[in-house]
N, C-alpha and C positions, 0 to 999 in steps of 0.2 A: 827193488829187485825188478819189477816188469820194466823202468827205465832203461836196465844194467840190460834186461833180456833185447827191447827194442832196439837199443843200439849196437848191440853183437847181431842181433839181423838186418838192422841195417849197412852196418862193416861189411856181412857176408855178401848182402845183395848187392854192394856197392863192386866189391871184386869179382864176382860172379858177371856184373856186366862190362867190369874190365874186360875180363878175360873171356866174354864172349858166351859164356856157360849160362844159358838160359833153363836148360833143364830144372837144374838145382833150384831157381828160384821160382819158376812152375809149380814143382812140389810144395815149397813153405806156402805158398800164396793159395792155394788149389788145395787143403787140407792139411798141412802140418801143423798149422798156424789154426788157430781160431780166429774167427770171422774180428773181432775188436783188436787183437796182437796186428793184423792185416791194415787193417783199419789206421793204426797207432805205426806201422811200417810206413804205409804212401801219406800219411802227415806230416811226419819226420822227416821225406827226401825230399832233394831240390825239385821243382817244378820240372823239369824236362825228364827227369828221372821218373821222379813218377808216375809221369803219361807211360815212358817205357814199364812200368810196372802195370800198371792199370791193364794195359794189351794185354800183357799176358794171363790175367785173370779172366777163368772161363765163366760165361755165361750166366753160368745157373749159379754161380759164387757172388756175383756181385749186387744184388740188391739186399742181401745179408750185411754184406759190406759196407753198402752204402748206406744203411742204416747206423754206422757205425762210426762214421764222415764227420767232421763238421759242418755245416753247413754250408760254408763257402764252397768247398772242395765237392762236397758231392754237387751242389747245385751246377758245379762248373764239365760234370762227368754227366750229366746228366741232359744238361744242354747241348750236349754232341753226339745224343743219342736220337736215331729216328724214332718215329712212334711204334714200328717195329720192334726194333730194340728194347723200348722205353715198357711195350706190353710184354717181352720173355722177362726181361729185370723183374718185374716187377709181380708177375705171376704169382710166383711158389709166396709171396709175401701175405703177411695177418694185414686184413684191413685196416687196423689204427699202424700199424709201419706202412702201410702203401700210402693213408693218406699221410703221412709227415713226410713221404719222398714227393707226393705231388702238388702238395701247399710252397714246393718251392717252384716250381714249374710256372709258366704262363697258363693264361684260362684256356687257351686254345688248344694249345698241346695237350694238357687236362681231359677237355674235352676230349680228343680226337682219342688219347689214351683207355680213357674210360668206355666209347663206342667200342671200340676193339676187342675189350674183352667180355 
């Protein structure tokens, strides 16, 4: 069933960026969804797609999410983020989820991450 559910949101987000309706997919990604169904959406679509999803995921939603990641994938969301960025993600986070998001990181960024907050 969660299968059947991923891929009817995946269909929807798929037409929704046809047709240019970015709203719609705002909402599922931004709180309709639970943080792993989200998770289990930008797994499931093509790489370019998914960057276009990823955008649209606000802020304060995505190190929830990224806990929810593969590894590859978040590693790859992760590494395009400044250390800026890298300290709001990762804030609202429990420290055993922060450190599993920054054992993927380099030491440096690590570092610079960790001075920050």
């Amino acid at each position: 069933m969660v299968e059947h559910d991923t891929q009817q949101h995946l269909q929807t987000v798929t037409d929704s960026l046809e047709s240019g309706g970015t709203m719609q997919i705002s909402y599922l990604l931004n709180g309709a969804l639970p943080a792993q169904d989200v998770a289990r959406l930008l797994e499931s679509s093509p790489p370019k797609e998914r960057r276009l999803l990823w955008e649209l995921i606000e802020q304060k939603n995505e190190g929830e999410i990224l806990q929810h990641l593969s590894e590859d994938i978040s590693t790859q969301f992760l590494k395009e983020m400044d250390t800026e960025q890298l300290v709001a993600v990762t804030e609202q986070l429990e420290s055993d989820d922060l450190a599993d998001i920054l054992q993927n990181l380099p030491e440096t960024v690590v570092k610079e991450v960790l001075a920050s907050m």
